[in-house]
N, C-alpha and C positions, 0 to 999 in steps of 0.2 A: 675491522669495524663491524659492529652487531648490524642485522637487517632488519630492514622493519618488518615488526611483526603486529597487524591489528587485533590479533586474537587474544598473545601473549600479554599489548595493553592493556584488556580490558580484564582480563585473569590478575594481572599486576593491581589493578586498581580496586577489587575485590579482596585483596588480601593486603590495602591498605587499609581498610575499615575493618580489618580482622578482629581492633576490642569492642566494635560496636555489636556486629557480629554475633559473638561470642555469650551464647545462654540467653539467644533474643527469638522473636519468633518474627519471622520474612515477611510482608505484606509488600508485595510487587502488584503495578498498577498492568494496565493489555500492554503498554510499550515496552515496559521493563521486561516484561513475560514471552514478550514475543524476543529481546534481545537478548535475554542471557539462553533464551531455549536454545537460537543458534551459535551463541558461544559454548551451550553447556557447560554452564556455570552452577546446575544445580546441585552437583555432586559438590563442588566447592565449598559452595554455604555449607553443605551438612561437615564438612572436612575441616572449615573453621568455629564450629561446634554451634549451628544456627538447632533448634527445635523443631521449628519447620518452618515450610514455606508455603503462602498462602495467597490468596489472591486477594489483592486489595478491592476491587468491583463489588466481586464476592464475597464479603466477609460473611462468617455466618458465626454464631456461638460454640459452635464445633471444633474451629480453629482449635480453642484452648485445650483441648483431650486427643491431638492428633500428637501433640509432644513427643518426638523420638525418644527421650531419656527421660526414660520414669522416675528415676527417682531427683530430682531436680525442683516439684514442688511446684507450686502455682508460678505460669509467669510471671517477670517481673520488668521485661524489659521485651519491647519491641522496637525493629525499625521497618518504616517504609521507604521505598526506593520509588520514584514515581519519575517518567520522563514527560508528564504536565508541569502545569506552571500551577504555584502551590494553591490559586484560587480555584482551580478548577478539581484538584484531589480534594482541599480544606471536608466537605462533607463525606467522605470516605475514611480523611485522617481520623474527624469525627467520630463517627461509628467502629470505630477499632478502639480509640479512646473508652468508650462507653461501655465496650464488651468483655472489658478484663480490671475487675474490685481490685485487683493488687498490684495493679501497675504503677512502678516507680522510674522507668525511664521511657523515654519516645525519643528516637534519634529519626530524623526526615532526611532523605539526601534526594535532592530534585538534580535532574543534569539543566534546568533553566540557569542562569546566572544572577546575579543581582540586577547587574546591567540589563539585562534583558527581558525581567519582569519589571522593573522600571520603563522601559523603551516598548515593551508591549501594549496596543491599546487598550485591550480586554482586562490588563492587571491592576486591580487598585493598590500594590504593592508598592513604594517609591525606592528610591536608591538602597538603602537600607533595608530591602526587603526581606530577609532572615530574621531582623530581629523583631523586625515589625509582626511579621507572621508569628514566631513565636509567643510575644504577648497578646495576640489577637486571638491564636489558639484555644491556652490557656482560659483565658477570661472567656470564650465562649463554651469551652468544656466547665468551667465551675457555674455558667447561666445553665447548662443543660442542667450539671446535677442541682442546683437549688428546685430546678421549677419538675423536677421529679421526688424532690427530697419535700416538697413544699406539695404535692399532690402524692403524698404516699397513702393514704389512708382509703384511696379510692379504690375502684375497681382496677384491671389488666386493663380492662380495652379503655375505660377513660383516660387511664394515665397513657395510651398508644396516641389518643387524639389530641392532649391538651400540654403534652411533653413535643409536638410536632411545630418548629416553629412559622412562620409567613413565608408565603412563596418569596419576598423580596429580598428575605435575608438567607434564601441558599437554600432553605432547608424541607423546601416540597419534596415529598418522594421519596423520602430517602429511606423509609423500608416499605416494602410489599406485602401484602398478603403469606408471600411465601417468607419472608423471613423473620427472623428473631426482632422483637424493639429494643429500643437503649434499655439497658443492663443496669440497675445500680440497689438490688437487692441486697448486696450484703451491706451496701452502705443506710440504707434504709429497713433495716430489720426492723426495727422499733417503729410500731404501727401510729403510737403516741405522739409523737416528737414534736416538740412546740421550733416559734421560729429561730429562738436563740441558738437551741439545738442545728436546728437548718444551717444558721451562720458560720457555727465551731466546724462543720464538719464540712461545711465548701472552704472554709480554710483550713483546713489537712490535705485536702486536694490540691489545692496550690503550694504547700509545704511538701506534700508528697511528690509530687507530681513535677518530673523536669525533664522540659521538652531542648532540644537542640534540631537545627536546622544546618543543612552542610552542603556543599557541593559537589554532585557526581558527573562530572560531563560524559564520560564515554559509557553513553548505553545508545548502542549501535550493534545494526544485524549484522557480522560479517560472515560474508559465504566462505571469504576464504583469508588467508593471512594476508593478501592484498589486494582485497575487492571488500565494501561493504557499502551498506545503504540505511538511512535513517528508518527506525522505527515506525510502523503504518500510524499507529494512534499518539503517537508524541506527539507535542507540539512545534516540536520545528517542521515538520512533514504535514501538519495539518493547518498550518499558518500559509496564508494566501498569498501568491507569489505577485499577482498583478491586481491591480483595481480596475476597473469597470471607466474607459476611457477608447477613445479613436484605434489606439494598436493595441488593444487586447485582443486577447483569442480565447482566454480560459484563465481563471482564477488562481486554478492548481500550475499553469506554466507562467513563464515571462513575459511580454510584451513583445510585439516584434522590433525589434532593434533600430532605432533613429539616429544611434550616435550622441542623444542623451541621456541622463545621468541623475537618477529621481537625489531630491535634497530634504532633509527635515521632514516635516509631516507624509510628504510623497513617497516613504521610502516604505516599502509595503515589510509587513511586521515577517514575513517569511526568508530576505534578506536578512532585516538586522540578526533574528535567531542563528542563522544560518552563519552567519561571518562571527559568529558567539561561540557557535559548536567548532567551526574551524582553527579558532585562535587556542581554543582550549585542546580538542586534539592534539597539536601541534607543542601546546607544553608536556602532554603527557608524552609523548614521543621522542622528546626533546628533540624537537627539531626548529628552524627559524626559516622560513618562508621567503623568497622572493617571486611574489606574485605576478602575474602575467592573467589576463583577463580577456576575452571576447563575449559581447552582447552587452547591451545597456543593466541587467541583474546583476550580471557579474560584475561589472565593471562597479558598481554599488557594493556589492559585497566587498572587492577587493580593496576598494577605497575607506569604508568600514576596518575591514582587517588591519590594513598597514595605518591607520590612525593607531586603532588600540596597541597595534605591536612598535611603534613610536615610543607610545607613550609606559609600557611596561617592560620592552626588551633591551633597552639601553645597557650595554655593556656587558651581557648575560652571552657565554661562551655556549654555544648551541652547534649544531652539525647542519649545515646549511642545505637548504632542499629550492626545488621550485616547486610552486603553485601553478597550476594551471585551471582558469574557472572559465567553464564554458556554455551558456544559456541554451536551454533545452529547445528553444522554438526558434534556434539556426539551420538546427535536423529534426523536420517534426516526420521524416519521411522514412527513417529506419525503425523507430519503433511502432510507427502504424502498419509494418512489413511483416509475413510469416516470413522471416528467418532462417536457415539452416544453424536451428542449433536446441539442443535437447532440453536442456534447461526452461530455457523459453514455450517449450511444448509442452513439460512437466508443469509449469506452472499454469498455463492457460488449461489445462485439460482435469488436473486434481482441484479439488473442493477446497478453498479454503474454510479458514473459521471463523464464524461469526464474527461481528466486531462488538463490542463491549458498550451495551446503554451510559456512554460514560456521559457527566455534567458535561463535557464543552458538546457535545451533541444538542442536548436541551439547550445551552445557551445559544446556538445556532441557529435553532427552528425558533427561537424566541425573541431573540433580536437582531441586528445583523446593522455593520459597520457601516458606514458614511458610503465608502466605493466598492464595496466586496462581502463576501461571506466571513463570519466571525471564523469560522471551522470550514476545513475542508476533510471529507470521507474519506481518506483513500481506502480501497482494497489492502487486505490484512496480507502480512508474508506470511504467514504459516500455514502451510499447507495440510490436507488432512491426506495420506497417503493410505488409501484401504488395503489391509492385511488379509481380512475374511476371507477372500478367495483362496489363501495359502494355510488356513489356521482351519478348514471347516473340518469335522468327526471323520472319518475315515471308517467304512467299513471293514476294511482289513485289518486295521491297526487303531491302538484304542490312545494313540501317543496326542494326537490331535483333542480329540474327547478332554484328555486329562487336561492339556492346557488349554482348550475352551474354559473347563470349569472351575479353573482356578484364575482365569483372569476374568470372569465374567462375573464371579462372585466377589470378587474386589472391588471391579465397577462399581457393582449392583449397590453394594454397603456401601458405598460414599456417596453415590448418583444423590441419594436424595436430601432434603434439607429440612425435612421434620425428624427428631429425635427417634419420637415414637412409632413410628414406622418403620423407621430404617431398622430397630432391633428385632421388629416384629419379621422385617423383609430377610434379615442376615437369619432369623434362627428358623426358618422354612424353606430358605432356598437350595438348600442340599437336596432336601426331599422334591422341591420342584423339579430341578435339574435331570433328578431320577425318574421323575414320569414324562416330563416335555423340557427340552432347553429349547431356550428363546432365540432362537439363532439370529433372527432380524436386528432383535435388540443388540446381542453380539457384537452382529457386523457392523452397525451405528457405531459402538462406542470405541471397538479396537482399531486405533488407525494409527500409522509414522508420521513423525516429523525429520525436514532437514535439521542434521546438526554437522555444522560445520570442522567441528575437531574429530570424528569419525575418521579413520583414515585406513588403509593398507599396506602393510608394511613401510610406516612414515607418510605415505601420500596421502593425502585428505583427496578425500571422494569427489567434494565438490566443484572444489579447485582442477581436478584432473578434469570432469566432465567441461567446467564452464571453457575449457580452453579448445575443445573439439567439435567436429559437426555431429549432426542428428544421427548416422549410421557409424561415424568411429568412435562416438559415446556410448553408442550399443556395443558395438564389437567389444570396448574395455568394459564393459560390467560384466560382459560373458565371461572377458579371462578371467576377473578377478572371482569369478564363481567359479570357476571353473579350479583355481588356484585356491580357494575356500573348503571345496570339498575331496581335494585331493589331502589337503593337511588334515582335514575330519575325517579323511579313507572311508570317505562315501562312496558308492560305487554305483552308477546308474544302469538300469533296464534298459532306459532308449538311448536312442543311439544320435547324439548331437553332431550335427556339421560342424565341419571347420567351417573358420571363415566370418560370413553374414551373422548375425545373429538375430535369428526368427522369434518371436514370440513364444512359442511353443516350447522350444529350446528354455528362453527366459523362465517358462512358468516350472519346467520340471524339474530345474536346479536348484530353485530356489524352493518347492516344494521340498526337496530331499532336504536342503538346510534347516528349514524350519518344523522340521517333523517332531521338535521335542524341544520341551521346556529351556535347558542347558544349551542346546545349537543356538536355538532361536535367541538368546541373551549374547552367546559370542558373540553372536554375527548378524547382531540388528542392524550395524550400518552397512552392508551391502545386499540386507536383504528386504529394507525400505529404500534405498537407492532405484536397484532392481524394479519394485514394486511400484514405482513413480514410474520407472521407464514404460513398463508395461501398459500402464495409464495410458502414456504419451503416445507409444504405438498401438492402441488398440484403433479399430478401423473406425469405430463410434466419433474418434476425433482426431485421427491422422488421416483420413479421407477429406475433411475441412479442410485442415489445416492445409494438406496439398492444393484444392482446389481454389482459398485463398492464394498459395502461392503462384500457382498457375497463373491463374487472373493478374496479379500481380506483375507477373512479365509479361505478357502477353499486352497490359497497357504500358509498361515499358517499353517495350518492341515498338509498339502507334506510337508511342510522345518522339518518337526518333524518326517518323515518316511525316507525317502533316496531322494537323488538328482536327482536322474534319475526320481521321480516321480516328483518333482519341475521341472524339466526342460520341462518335459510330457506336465505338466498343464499350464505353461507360454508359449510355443509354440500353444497350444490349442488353449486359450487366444488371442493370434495373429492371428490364422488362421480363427477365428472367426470371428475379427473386418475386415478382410478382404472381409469376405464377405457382414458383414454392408457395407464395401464402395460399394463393387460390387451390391448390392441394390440402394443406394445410385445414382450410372450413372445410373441404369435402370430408375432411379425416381420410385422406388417404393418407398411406405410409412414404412421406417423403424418403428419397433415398438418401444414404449417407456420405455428405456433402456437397449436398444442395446450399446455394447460399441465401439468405434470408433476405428482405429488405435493410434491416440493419448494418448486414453484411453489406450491401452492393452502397449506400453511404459512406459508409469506410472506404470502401475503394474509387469512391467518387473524392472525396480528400485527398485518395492517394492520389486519381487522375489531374487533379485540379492544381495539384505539388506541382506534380511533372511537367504539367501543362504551363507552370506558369516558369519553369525552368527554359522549356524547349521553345514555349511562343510567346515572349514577352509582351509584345507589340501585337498579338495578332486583332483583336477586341479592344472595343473605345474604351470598355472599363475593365473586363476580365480578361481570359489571354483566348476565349471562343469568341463567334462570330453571335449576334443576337438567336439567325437561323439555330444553331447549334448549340444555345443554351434552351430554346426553346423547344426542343424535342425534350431535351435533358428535365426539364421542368414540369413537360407534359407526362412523360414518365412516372416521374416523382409522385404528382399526383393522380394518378390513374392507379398507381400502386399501392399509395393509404388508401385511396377509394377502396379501392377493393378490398382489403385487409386491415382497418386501421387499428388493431388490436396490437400486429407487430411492431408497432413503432409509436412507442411513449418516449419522446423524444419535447426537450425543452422547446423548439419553437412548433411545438403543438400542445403547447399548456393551454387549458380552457377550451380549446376545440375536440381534446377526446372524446368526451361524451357526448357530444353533436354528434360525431361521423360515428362514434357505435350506433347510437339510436339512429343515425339515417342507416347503415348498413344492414342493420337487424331487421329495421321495418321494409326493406327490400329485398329481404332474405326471405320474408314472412310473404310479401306478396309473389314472389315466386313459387312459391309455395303453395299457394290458394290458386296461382294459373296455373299449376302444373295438374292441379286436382280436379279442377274447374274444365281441363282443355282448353283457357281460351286466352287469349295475348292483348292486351289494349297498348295501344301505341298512339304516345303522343306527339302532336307535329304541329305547325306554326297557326296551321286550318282554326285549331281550336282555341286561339287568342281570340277569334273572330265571335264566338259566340258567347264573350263576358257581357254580364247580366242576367244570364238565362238563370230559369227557376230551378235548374238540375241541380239539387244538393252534391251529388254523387261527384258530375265533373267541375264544380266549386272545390269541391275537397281535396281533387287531383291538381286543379292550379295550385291551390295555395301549396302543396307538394312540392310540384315542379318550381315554385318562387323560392321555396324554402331551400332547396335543392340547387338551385342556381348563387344563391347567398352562401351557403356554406360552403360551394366548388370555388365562387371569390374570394371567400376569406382565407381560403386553405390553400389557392395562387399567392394572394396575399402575404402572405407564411413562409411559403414555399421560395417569393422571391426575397424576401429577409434574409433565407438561406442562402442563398446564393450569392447574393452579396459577403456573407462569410465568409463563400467560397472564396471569393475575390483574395478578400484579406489570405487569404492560404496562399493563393498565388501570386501574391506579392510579395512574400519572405524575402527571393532573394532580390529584389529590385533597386535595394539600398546601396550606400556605395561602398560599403564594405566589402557585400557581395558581389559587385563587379568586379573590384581589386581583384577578389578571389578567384572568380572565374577567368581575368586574364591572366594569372600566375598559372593557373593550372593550364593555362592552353598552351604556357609554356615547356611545359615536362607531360604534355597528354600522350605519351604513349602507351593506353591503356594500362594502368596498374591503378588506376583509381574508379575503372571502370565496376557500379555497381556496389562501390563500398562506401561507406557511411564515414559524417563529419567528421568523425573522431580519428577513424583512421589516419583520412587526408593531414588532418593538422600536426598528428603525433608523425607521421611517414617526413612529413616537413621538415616538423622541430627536432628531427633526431638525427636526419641528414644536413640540420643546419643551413636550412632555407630560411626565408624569411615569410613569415603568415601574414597576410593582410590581416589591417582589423587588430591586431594581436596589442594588446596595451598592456607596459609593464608599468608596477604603481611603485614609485620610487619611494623611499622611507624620508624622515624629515631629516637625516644626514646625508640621502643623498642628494636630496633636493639640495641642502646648502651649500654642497660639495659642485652643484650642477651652476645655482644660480651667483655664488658668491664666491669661494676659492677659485671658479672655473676660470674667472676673468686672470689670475695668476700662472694658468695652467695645469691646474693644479686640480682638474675636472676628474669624474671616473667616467671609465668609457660604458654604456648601456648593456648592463647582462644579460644573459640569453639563456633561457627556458633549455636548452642542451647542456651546457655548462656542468650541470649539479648530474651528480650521481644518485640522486634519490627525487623524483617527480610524483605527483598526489595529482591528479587530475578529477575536479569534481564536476559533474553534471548537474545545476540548478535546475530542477523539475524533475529529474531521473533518468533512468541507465538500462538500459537490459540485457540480457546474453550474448548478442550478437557483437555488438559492440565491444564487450568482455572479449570476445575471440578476436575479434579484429584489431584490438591494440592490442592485445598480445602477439599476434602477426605482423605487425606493424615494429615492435619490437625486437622481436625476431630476424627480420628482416633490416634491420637497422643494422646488426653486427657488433651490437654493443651489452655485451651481457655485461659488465660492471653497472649497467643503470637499473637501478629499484623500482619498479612501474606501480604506483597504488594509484587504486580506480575506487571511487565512490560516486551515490548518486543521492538526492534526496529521495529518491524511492525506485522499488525493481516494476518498470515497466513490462504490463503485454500490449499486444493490440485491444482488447479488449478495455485496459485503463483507458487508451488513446481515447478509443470511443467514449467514454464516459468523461473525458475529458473537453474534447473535439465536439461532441453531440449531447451529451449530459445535461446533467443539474447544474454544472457549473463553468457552460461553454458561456460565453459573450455574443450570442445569436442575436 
């Protein structure tokens, strides 16, 4: 029997569209862009004979002369591929419409469903939403070309202002300064043209013009052939997993877990997508589900799932799998964790790429749903992995020089979006290069990305890495380099250790492979691999990283002695990063891995976890004594006092610029007493003398009042947080997690010590325990088989998540590296290699997300 493969899917489902395809020009939205870049799917498209590929955001007029096959003629067909929901591409379709006179097809393939722009609150699309969209298209491309066909006589820039329709019909904004306007000069050549004219010719538009709408569901990032995670800017990944109620914690996770079960309008629009993208998966795969669910999301999701797969799988011969869907805020305490694991370093430590001004942005900041955020942000996957330090001129050798100037003068000619410049920029940059190359510029624009089909002799890069820790994912890039340029009989200078693999070592091997154009093209995937690790190890951010980790045990270590000593060490923690800030305004040179205030919040979440793991009961409402929140709180704010620059943090919206302006103008009078020699000191004495004529110390009360108001309001703030905190450590207080906790004290002979949710439950279900908590959702034959034959005897006995030889275990809210290695140990350890382990997540967590999530714009403080 075949394995599953998520790669080979989605390669599969690309060269199902091969006639759409074929002599079309690619308009990919940021999701789509971000997911085939990790499929590497772009060689595909040009392989199924695409023209080119373009970015939908970006469209610019340029597109149409990038055409690989010259002689092929004006386009005549394009497709977009968009992982939005079609109302939020519609002004992008738009604009791609407008920008090519000869266009006779438009194929759209959205991975939304019908169902699910139906079921979305944001979508004015109904059941029938393809064909809706279609004739809505249409009729609003033949409105543009009349009222440009009907203003043709004008000037360029009036026809840019009066061709621009109402903010309320979509279509604010929709080109820049920097870019081209709607296009319909060859349709309006004739300066003359009366309205009859105008009519005939928006109806050739609609005779010409034939749009189709399709379904694409697999556009998904996968790392590896069985791990992937949803696109950062799609809409299932930016639809809001919780609403703004009693057990929320954050918009972008699930709710903390009651044991119920949201219905109808309750059901948050990031679910239903979510149980959308899973059903469809699952046909591409051909596989049939029996689902198994823990957490209130999930258990929504899964009850979603087995409706729709009722009512479409009846009878249909499929290779039977389990589901297993598990809600992100069961374990909010492994991804707020540094880790040992490479992956997760490489991604917190490389730059990702901007995220893309798309509409559902704007529509976010402009309106916003009943209980939640219309859109959520997340953090982009694609990394920006910098090359320049392997690629710079070379004084001994001119091998370096030649491909600076040859990739830098490619950039350069496309970088820009004016015509005439850019011709002007391509036919002097030779000469430029010859007197000064721009090396800064350079190093900006040459940078890797992860692609997951990259591999070594069969082994994909990624996959190898995500399955090992921080030091034997170094050690394997070193051999695979080292086995790189033994096949290229390169031969190095220095002299590498066995063994460790040092930085050093990292940079001068990979140096030797990329010395020339030709290596550099073999061997780009282990020589952006490589160049990621080096990121990760360099001391600027593996000094952090370690020092979070440290920290990190170290209040592990207290949550296992008494509270009072956790609270000790997280006030500490605080008092600490206080003084990084108070370095920080001196401008001195903080040392690397000092932890910030920021930081030392973060590890207050993590304290406030553990603490509510180890001391349930110990606090009337949290798991400290009031004594020991009340240091922790004094901390807090003694810390924005002093620095409130470091922490723009949502439950200090509206107070920022208070505590600047108070910090500043106490910055400033230090300053005049340090000049002055002289110190005034305020004390209770001087309550005594209100009234007096003294302008001077009039000015200094109202200070000190002013002064004491905003230290209230910022306790005030401070104790909203903390209450938070509560909800953190109350995760596991439900009775789920009791169950859970007395199972495990059953089999607690250390092997679950220090390893994350996912482990425990997979370590479980494969040894064929039983998981508390754990809900399988029966189909509507077995329910009848359960409630009706059963009285006959004629029942089925209840499946089990072990049973199936192929498991899909998805994380509702996201997944990250560590976890990746730990079910695959978990596996491993099981002794059952016939079983197929696929791991997904709705997005690749770092700590850093946590925090933007936990403490952000979109925490529930």
């Amino acid at each position: 029997m075949a394995t599953v493969d998520v790669i080979k899917c989605c390669m599969d489902s690309i060269r199902q569209i091969s006639d759409e395809i074929r002599d079309a020009i690619i308009y990919l939205d940021a999701g789509c862009t971000e997911s085939f870049e990790y499929v590497g799917a772009f060689s595909l498209f040009l392989e199924l004979g695409a023209h080119a590929i373009c970015s939908l955001e970006k469209m610019s007029p340029l597109d149409k002369v990038v055409d690989r096959n010259l002689t092929s003629g004006p386009a005549k067909k394009i497709v977009v591929i968009t992982s939005c929901l079609l109302s939020d591409a519609h002004r992008y379709i738009l604009r791609c419409l407008s920008a090519f006179q000869t266009l006779c097809s438009c194929a759209i393939f959205t991975c939304i469903s019908e169902t699910g722009h139906s079921a979305y609150p944001e979508s004015p699309l109904g059941p029938d939403a393809y064909r809706e969209y279609e004739s809505l298209l249409v009729q609003d491309y033949e409105e543009l070309a009349r009222k440009f066909l009907m203003n043709s006589s004008h000037t360029r820039e009036s026809i840019v202002k009066e061709s621009t329709p109402a903010e309320d019909e979509g279509w604010s904004q929709l080109t820049t300064s920097e870019e081209e306007p709607f296009n319909f000069s060859s349709v309006a050549s004739a300066q003359n043209s009366y309205e009859d004219s105008v009519i005939d010719r928006t109806e050739d538009v609609r005779k010409k013009l034939k749009v189709s709408v399709h379904h694409f569901p697999l556009v998904l990032c996968p790392f590896s052939p069985r791990f992937f995670v949803l696109p950062s800017e799609g809409s299932v990944a930016e639809a809001y997993l919780s609403a703004e109620h009693d057990n929320s914690i954050s918009f972008g996770l699930p709710p903390i877990s009651t044991g119920t079960t949201a219905d109808g309008e309750d059901v948050p629009p990031g679910a239903t997508l979510t149980a959308q993208f899973l059903y469809h998966l699952a046909a591409k795969m051909d596989l049939k589900f029996e689902i198994f669910s823990l957490g209130d999301v999930s258990k929504t999701v899964g009850k979603l799932l087995t409706d729709m797969s009722s009512l479409y799988d009846v009878g249909r011969r499929k290779r039977s799998a389990g589901l297993l869907l598990i809600d992100r805020t069961l374990d909010l305490l492994t991804p707020c964790c540094h880790g040992d694991s490479l992956v997760d370093q490489m991604f917190s430590s490389l730059p990702h790429r901007e995220r893309m001004a798309s509409l559902s942005q704007s529509k976010s900041s402009q309106s916003q749903v009943k209980l939640g955020p219309a859109y959520l942000q997340r953090s982009p996957l694609t990394v920006q992995i910098p090359l320049n330090n392997f690629l710079r001129e070379d004084t001994s050798s001119s091998y370096n020089f030649q491909l600076v100037e040859s990739v830098e003068a490619f950039l350069r000619g496309w970088n820009s979006r004016d015509s005439t410049s850019q011709m002007v920029e391509l036919v002097n940059f030779s000469t430029k290069l010859s007197g000064e190359m721009s090396s800064q510029d350079f190093q900006s624009d040459l940078c890797g990305s992860f692609v997951s089909t990259e591999n070594f002799h069969g082994t994909p890069y990624l996959e190898a890495i995500l399955e090992r820790r921080t030091k034997d994912g170094a050690v394997l890039i070193k051999k695979w380099l080292q086995e790189s340029l033994r096949r290229e009989n390169i031969s190095l200078n220095a002299k590498i250790r066995p063994g460790y693999a040092s930085k050093s070592d990292l940079q001068t091997m990979v140096k030797a492979l990329a010395k020339s154009q030709s290596l550099l093209a073999k061997n780009k995937g282990i020589i952006q691999l490589a160049a990621a690790a080096l990121s990760a190890l360099d001391e600027s951010h593996s000094a952090k990283w370690d020092a979070f980790s440290s920290a990190e045990m170290i209040l592990n270590v207290n949550a296992g002695d008494t509270s009072q000593s956790l609270a000790a060490q997280i006030s500490d923690l605080i008092n600490k990063s206080a003084l990084v800030s108070s370095q920080g305004n001196n401008k001195m040179d903080a040392q690397p891995g000092l932890l910030t205030l920021q930081d030392a919040l973060l590890l207050t979440v993590v304290g406030y976890i553990l603490a509510g793991e180890n001391f349930p009961s110990s606090g009337t409402v949290g798991p400290f004594s009031w004594q020991e929140e009340h240091f922790m709180k004094e901390a807090i704010v003694d810390a924005i006092v002093e620095n409130p620059t470091v922490a723009k943090l949502k439950f200090l919206k509206g107070l920022t610029q208070d505590l600047e302006a108070n910090f500043n103008r106490k910055s400033e009078e230090k300053k005049e007493n340090l000049s002055n020699t002289e110190s005034i000191d305020f004390d209770d004495d001087d309550w005594g003398s209100w009234g007096d004529e003294d302008s001077g110390k009039d000015k200094r009360k109202e200070q000190v009042y002013d002064d004491m108001q905003l230290k209230l309001e910022l306790r005030d703030r401070v104790d909203n947080l903390f209450k938070f905190f509560h909800k953190l450590s109350s995760l596991k207080k439900n009775v789920s997690f009791r169950e859970w906790s007395q199972a495990l004290s059953k089999f607690n002979d250390d092997p679950y010590s220090n390893k994350g949710l996912l482990y425990k439950v997979l370590s479980r279900v494969l040894d064929k325990h039983e998981v508390p908590g754990l809900e399988y959702h029966s189909s509507t034959v077995g329910r009848l088989f359960k409630s009706g034959f059963g009285r006959f005897g004629l029942g089925q006995a209840k499946p089990s998540l072990a049973d199936h030889d192929v498991i899909l275990v998805f994380v509702v809210g996201g997944i990250n590296g560590v976890e990746v290695r730990e079910a695959q140990e978990a596996l491993s350890e099981s002794n059952r290699p016939e079983v197929e382990l696929i791991l997904g997540g709705t997005t690749f967590l770092t700590p850093k997300d946590m925090f933007e999530l936990l403490l952000g714009d979109y925490c529930c403080v």
